[in-house]
PDB file as gemmi writes it, atoms N, CA and C in Angstrom:
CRYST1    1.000    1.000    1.000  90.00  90.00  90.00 P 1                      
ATOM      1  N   UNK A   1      93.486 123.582  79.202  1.00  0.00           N  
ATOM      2  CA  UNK A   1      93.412 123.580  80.662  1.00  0.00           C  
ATOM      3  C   UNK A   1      93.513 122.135  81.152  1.00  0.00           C  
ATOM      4  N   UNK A   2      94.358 121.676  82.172  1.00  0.00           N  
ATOM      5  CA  UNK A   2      94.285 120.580  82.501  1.00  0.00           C  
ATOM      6  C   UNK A   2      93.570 120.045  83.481  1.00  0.00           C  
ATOM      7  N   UNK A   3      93.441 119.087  83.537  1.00  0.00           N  
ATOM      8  CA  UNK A   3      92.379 118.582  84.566  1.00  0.00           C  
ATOM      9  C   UNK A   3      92.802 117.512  86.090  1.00  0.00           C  
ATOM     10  N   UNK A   4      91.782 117.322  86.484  1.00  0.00           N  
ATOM     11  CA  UNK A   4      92.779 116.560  88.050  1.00  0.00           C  
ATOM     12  C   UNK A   4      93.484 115.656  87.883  1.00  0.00           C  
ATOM     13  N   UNK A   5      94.347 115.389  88.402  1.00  0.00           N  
ATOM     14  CA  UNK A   5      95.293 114.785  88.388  1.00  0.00           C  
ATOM     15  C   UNK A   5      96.077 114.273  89.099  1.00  0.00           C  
ATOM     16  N   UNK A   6      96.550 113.107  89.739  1.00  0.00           N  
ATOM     17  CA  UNK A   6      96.852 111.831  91.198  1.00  0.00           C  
ATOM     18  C   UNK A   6      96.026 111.171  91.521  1.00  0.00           C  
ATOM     19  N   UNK A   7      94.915 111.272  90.917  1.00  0.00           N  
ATOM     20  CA  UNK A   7      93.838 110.540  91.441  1.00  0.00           C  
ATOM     21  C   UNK A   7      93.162 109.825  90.073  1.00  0.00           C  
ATOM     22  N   UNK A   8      92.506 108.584  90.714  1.00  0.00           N  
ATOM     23  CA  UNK A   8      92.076 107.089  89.592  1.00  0.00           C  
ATOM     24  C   UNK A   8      90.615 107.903  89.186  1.00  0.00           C  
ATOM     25  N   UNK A   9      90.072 108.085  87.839  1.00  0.00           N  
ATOM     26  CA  UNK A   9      88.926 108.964  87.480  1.00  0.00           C  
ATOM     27  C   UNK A   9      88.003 107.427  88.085  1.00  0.00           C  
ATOM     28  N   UNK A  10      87.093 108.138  88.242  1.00  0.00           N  
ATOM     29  CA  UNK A  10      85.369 107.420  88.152  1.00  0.00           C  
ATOM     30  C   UNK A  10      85.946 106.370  89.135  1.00  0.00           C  
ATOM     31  N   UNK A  11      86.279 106.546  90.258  1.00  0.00           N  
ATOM     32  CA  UNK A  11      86.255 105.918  91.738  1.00  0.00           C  
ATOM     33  C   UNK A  11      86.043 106.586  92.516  1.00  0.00           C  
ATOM     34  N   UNK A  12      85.333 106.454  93.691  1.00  0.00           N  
ATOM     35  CA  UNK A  12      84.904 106.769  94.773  1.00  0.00           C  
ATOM     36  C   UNK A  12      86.406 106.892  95.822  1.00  0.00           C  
ATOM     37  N   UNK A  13      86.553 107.878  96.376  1.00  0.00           N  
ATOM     38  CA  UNK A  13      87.806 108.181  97.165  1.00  0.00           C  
ATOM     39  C   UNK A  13      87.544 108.475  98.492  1.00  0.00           C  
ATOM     40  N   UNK A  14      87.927 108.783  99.701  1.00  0.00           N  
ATOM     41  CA  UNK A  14      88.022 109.334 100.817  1.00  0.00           C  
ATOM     42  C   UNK A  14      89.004 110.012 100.888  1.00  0.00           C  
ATOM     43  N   UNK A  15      89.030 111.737 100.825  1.00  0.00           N  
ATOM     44  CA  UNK A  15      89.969 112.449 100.631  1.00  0.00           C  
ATOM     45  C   UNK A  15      91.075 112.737 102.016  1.00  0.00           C  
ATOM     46  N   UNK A  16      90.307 112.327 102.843  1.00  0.00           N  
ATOM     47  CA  UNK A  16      91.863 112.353 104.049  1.00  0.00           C  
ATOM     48  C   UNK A  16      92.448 110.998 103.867  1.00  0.00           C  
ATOM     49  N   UNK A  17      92.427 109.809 102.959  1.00  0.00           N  
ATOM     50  CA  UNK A  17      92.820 108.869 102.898  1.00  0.00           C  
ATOM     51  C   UNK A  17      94.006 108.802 101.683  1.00  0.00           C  
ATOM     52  N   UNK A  18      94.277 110.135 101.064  1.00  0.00           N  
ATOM     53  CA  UNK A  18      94.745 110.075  99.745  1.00  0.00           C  
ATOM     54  C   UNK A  18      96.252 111.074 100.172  1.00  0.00           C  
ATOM     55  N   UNK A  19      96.262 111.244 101.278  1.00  0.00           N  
ATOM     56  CA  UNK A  19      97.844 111.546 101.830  1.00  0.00           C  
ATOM     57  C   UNK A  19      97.948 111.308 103.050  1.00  0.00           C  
ATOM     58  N   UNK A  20      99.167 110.861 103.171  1.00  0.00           N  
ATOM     59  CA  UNK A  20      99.760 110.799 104.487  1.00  0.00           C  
ATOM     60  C   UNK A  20     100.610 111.542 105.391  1.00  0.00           C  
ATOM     61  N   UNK A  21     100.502 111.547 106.794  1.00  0.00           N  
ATOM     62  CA  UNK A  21     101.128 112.218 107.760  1.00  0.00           C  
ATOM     63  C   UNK A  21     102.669 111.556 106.988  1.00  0.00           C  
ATOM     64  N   UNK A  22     103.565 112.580 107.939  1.00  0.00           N  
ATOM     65  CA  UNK A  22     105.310 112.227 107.768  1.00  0.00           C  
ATOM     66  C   UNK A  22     105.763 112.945 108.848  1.00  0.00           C  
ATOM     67  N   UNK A  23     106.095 112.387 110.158  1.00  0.00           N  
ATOM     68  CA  UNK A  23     106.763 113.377 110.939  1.00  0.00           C  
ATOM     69  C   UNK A  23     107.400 114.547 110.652  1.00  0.00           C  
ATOM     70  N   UNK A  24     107.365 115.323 111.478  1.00  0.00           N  
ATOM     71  CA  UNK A  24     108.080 116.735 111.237  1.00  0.00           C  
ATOM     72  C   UNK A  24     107.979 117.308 109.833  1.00  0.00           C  
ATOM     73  N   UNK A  25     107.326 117.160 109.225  1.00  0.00           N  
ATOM     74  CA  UNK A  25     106.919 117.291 107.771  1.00  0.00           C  
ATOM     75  C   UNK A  25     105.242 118.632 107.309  1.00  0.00           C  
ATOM     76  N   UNK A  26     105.178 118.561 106.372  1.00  0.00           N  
ATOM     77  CA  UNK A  26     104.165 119.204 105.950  1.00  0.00           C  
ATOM     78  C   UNK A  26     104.150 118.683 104.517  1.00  0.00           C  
ATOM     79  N   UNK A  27     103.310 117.782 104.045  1.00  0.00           N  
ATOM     80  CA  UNK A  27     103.385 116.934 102.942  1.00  0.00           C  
ATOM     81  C   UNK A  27     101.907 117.678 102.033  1.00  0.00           C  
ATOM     82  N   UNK A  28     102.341 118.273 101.086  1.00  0.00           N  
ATOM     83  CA  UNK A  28     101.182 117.933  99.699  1.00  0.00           C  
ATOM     84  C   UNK A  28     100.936 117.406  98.616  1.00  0.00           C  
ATOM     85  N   UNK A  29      99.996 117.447  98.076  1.00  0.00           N  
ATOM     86  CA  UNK A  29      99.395 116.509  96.649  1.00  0.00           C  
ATOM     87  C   UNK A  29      98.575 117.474  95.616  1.00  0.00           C  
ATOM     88  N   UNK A  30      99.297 117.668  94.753  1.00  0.00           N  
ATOM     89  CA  UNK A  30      98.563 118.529  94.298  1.00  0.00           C  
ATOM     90  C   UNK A  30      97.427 117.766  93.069  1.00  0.00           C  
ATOM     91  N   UNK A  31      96.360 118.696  93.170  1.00  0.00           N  
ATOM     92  CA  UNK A  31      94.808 117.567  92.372  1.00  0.00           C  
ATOM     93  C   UNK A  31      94.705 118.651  90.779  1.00  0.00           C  
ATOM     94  N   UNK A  32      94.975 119.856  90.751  1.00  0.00           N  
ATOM     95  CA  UNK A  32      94.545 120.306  89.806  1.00  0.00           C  
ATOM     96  C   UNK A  32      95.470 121.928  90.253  1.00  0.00           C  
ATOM     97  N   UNK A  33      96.186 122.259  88.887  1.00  0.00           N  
ATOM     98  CA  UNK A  33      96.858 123.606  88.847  1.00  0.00           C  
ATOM     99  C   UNK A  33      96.528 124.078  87.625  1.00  0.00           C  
ATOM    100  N   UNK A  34      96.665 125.386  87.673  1.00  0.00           N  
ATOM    101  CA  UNK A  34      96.363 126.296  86.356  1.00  0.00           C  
ATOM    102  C   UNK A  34      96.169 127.963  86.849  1.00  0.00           C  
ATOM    103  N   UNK A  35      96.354 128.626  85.424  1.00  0.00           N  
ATOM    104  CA  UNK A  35      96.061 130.190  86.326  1.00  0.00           C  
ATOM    105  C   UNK A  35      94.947 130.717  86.260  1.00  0.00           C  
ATOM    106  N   UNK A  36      93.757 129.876  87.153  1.00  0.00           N  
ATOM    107  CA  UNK A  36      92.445 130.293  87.858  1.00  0.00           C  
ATOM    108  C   UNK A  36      92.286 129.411  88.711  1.00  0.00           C  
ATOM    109  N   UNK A  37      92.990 128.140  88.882  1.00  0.00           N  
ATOM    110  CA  UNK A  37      92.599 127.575  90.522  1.00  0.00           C  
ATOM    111  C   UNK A  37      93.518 126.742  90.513  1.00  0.00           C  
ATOM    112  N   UNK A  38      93.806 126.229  91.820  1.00  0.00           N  
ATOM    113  CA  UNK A  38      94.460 125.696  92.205  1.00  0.00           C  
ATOM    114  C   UNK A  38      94.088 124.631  93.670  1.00  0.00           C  
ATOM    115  N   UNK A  39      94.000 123.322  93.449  1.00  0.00           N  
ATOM    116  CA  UNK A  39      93.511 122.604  94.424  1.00  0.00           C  
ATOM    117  C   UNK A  39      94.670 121.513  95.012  1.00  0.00           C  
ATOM    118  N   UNK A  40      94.761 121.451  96.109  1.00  0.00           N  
ATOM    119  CA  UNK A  40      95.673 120.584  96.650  1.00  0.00           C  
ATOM    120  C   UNK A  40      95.696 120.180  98.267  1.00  0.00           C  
ATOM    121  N   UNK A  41      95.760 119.344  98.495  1.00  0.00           N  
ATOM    122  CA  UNK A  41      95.751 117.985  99.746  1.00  0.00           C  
ATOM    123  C   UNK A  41      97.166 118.516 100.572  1.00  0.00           C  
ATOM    124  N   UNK A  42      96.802 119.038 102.157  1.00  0.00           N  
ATOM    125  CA  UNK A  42      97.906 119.222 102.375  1.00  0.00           C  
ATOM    126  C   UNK A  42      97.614 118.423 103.967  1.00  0.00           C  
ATOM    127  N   UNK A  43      99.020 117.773 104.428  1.00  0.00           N  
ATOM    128  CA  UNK A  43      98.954 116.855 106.039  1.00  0.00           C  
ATOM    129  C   UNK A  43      99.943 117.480 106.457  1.00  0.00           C  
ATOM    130  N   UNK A  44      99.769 117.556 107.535  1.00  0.00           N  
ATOM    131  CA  UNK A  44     100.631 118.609 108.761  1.00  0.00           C  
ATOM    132  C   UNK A  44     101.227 117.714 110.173  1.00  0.00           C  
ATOM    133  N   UNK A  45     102.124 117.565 110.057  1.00  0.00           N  
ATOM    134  CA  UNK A  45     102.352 116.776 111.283  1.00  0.00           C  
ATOM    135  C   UNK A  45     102.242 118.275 112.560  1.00  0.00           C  
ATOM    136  N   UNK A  46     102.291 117.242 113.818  1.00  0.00           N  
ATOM    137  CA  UNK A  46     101.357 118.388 114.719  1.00  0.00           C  
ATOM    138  C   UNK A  46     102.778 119.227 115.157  1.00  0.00           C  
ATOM    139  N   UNK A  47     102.333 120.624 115.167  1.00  0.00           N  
ATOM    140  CA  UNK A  47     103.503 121.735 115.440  1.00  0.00           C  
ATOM    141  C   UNK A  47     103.676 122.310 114.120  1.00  0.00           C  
ATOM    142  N   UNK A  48     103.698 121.956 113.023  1.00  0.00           N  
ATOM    143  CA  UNK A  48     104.151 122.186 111.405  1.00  0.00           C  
ATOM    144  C   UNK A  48     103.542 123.312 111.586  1.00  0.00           C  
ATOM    145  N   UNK A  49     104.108 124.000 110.258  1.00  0.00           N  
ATOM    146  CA  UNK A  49     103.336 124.952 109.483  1.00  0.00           C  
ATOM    147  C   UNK A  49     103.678 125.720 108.377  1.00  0.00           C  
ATOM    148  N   UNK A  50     102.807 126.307 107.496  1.00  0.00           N  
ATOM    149  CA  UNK A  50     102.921 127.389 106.300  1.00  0.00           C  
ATOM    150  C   UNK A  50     103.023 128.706 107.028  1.00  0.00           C  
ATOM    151  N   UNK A  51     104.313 129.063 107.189  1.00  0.00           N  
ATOM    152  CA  UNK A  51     104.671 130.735 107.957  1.00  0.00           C  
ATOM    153  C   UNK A  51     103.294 131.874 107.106  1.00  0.00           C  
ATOM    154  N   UNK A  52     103.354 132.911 107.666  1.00  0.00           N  
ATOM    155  CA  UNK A  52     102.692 134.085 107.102  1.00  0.00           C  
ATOM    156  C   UNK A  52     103.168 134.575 105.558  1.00  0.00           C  
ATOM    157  N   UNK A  53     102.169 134.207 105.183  1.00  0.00           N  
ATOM    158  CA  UNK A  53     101.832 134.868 103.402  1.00  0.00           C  
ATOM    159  C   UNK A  53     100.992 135.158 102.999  1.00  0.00           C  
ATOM    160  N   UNK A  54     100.973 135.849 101.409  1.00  0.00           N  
ATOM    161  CA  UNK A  54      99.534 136.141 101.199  1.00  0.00           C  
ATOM    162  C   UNK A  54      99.206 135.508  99.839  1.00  0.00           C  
ATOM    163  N   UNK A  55      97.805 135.085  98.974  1.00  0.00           N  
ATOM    164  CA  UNK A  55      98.025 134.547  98.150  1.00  0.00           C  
ATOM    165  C   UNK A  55      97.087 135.920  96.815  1.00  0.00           C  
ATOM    166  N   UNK A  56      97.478 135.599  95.584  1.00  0.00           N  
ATOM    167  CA  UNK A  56      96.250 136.184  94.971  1.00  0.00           C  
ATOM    168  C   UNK A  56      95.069 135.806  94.646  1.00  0.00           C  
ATOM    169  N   UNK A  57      94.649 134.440  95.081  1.00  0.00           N  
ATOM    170  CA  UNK A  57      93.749 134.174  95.084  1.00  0.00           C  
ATOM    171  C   UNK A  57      92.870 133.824  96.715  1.00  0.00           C  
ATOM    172  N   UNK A  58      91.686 134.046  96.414  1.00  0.00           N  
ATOM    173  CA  UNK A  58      90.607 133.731  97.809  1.00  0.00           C  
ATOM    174  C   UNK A  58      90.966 132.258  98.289  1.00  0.00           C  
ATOM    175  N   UNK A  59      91.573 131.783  99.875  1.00  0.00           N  
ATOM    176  CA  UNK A  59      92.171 130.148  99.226  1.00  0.00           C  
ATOM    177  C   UNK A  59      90.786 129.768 100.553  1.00  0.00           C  
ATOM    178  N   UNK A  60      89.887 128.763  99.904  1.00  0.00           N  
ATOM    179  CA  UNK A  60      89.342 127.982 100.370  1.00  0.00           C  
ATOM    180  C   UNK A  60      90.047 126.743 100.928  1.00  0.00           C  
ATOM    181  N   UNK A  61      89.787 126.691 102.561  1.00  0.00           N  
ATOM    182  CA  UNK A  61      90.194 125.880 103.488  1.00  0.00           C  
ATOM    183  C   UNK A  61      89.226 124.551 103.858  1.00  0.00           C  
ATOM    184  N   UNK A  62      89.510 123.327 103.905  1.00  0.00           N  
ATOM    185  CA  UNK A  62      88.533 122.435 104.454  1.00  0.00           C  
ATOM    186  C   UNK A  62      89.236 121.918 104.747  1.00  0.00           C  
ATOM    187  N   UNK A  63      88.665 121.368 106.898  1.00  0.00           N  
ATOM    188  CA  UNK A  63      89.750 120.227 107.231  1.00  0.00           C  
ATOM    189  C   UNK A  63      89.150 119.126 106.650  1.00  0.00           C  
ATOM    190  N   UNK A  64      89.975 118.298 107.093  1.00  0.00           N  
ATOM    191  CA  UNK A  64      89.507 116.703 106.450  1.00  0.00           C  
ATOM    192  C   UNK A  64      89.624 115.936 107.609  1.00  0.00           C  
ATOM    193  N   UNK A  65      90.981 116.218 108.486  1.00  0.00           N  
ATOM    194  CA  UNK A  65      91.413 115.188 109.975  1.00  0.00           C  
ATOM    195  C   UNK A  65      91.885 116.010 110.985  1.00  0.00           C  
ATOM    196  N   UNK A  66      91.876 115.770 112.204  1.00  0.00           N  
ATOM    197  CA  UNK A  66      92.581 116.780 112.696  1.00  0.00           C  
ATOM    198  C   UNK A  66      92.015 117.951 113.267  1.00  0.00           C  
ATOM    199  N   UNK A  67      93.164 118.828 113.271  1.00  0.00           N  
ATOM    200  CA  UNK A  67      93.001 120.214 113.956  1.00  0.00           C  
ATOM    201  C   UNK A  67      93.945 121.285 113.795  1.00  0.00           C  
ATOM    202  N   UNK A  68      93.255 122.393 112.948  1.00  0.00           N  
ATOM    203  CA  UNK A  68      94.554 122.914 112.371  1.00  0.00           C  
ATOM    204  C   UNK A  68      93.769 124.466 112.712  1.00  0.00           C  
ATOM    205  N   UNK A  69      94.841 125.287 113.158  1.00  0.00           N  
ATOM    206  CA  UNK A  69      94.693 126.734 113.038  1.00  0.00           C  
ATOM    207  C   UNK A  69      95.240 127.594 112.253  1.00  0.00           C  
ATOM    208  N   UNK A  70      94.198 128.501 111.849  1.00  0.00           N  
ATOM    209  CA  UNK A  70      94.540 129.386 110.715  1.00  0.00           C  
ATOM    210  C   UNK A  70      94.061 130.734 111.034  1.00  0.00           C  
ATOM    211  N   UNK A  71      95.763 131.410 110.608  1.00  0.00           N  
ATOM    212  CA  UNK A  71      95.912 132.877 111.236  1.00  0.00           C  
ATOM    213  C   UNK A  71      95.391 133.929 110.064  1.00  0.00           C  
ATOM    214  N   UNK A  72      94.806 134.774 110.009  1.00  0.00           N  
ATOM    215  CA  UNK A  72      94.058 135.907 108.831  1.00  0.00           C  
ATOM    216  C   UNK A  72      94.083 136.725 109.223  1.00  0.00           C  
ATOM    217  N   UNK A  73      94.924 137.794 109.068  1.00  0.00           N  
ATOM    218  CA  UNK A  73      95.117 139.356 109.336  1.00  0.00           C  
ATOM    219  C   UNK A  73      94.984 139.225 111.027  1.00  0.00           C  
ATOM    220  N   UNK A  74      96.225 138.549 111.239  1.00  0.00           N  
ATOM    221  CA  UNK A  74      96.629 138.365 112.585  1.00  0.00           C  
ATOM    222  C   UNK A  74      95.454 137.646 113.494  1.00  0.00           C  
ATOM    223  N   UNK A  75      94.511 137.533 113.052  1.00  0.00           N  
ATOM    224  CA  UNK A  75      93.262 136.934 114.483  1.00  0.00           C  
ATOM    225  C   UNK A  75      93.198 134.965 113.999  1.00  0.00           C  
ATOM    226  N   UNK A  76      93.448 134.054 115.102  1.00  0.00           N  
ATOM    227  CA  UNK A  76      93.238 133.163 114.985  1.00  0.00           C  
ATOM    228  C   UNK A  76      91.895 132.297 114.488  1.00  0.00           C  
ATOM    229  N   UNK A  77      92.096 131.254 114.316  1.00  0.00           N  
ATOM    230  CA  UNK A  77      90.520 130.199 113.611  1.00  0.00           C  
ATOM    231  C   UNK A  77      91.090 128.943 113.785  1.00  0.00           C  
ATOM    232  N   UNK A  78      90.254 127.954 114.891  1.00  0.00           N  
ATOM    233  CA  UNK A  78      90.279 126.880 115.079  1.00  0.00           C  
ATOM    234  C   UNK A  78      89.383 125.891 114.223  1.00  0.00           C  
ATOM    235  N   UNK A  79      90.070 125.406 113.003  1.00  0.00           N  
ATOM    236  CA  UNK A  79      89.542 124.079 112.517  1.00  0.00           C  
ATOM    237  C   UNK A  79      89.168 122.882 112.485  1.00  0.00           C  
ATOM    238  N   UNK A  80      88.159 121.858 112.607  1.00  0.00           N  
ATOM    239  CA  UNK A  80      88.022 120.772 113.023  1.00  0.00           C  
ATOM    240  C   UNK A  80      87.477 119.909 111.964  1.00  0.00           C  
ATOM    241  N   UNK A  81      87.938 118.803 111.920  1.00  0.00           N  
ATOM    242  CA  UNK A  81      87.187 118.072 110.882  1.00  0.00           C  
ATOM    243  C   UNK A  81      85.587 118.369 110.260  1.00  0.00           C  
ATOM    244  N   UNK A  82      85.706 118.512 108.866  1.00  0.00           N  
ATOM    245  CA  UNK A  82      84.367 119.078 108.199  1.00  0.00           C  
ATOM    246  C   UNK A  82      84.151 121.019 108.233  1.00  0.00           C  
ATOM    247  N   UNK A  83      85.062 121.365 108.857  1.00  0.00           N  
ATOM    248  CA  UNK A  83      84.952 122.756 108.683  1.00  0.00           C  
ATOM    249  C   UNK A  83      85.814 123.521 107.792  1.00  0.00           C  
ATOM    250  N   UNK A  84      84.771 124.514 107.395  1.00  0.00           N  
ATOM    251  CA  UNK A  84      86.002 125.495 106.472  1.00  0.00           C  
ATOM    252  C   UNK A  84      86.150 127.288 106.983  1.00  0.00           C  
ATOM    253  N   UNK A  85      86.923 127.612 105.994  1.00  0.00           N  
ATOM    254  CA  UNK A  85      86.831 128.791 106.030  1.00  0.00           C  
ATOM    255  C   UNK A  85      87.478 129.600 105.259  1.00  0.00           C  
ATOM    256  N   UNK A  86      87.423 130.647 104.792  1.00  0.00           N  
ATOM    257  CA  UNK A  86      88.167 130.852 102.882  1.00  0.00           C  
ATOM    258  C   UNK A  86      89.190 132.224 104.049  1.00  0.00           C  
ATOM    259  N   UNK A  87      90.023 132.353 103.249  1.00  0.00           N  
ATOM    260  CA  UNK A  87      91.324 133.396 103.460  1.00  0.00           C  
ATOM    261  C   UNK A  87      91.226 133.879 101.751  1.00  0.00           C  
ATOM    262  N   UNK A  88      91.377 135.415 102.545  1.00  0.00           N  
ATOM    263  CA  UNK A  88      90.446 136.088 101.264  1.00  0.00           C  
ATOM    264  C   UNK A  88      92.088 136.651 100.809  1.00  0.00           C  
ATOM    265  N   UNK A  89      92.072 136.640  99.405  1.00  0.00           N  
ATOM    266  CA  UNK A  89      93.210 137.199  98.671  1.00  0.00           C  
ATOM    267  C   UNK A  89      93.577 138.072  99.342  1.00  0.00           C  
ATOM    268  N   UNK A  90      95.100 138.633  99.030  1.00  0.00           N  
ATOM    269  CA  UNK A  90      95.823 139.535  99.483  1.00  0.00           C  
ATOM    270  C   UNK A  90      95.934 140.267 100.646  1.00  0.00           C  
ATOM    271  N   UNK A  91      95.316 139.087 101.387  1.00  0.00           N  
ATOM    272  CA  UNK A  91      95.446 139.267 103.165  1.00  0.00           C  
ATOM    273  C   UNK A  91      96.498 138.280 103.950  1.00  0.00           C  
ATOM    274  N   UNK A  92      97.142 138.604 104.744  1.00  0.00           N  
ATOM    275  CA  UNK A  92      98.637 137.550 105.431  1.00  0.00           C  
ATOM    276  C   UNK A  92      97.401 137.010 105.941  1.00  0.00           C  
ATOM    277  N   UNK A  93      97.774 135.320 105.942  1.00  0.00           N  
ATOM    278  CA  UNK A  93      97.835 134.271 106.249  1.00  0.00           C  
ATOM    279  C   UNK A  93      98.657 133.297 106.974  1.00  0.00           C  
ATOM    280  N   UNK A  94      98.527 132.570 107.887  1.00  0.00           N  
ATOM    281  CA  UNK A  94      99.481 131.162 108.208  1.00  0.00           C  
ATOM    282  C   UNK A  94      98.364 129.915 108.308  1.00  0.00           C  
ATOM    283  N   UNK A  95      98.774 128.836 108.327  1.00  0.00           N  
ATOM    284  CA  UNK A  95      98.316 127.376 108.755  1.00  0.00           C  
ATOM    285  C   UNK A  95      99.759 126.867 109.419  1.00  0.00           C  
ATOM    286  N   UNK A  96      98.570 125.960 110.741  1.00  0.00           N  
ATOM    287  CA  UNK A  96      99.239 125.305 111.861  1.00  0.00           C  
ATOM    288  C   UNK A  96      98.597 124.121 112.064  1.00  0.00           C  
ATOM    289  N   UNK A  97      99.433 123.006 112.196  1.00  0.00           N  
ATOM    290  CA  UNK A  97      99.255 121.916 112.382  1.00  0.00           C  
ATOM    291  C   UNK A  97      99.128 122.026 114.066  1.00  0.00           C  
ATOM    292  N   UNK A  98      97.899 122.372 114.449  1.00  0.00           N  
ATOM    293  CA  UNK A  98      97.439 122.417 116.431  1.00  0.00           C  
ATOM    294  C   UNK A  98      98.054 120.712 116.620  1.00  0.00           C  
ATOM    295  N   UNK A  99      97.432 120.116 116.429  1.00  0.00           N  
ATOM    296  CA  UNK A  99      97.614 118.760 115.938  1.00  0.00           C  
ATOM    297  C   UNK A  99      97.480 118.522 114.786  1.00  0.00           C  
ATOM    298  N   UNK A 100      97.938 116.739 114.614  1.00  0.00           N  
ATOM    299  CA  UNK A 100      98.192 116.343 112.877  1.00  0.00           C  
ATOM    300  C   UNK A 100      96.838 117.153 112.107  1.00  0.00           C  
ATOM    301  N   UNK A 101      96.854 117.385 111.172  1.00  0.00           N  
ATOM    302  CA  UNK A 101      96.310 118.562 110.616  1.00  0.00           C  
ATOM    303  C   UNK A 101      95.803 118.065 108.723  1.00  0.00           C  
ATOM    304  N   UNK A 102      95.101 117.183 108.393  1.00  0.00           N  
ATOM    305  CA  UNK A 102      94.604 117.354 106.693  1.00  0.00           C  
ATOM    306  C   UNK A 102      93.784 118.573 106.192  1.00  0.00           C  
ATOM    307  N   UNK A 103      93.837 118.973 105.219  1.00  0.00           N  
ATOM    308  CA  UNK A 103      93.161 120.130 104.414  1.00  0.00           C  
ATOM    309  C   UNK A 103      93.290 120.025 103.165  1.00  0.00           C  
ATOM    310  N   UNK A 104      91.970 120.098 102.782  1.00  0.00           N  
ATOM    311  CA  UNK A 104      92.053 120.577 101.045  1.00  0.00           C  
ATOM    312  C   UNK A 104      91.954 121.917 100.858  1.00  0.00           C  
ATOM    313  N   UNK A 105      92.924 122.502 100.059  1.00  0.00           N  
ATOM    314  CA  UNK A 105      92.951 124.008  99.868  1.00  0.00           C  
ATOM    315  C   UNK A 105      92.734 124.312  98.466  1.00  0.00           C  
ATOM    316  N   UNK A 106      91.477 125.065  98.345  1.00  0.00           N  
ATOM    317  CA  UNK A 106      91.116 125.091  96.540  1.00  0.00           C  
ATOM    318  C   UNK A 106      91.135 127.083  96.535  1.00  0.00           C  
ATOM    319  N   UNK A 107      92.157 127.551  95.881  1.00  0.00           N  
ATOM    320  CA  UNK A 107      92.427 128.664  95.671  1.00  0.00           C  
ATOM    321  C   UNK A 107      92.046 129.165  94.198  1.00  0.00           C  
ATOM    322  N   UNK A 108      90.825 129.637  94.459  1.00  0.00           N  
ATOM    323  CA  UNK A 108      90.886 130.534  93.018  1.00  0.00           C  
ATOM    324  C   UNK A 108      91.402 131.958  92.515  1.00  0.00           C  
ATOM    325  N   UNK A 109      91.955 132.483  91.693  1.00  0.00           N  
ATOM    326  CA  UNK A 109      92.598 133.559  91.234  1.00  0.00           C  
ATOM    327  C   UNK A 109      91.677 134.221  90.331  1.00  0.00           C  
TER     328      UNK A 109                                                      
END                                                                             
């Protein structure tokens, strides 16, 4: 199983500091993959977004910057820095960059 990975071990980080906005873009980083989780850094320039899907795993949401909305079996959720909220497997999903938009998304399967 592999372990995290883009990031310097045994340093102290600030995780909205470890990607950057890109206009018109939706930029990620991925920290750790495998088939039981999956964690990764995603920046949203404002308007962006991940269209409607579903995943097999429960995907845990945390903003980091920003303001991002997230759609779950059609009903909206306004995110704000320090908040989360998990999107439970095999339910449609979207993320929207309301404005510029960071999130760590840790999906377990």
């Amino acid at each position: 199983m592999a372990g995290i990975k883009n990031f310097e071990k045994a340093e102290v980080v600030t995780l909205k500091e470890q990607i950057d906005y890109q206009k018109g873009q939706v930029v990620s980083k991925t920290m750790a993959q495998n088939e039981h989780l999956s964690v990764t850094l995603f920046a949203f320039d404002k308007d962006e977004e991940i269209s409607t899907h579903e995943s097999g795993g429960d995907a845990f949401v945390t903003c980091l910057d920003g303001v991002g909305k997230i759609t779950i079996d059609g009903e909206e959720y306004i995110l704000h820095e320090g908040e989360s909220i998990v999107m439970p497997a095999k339910h449609p999903h979207a993320v929207y960059g309301q404005e510029q938009f960071k999130m760590l998304l840790v999906v377990v399967f």
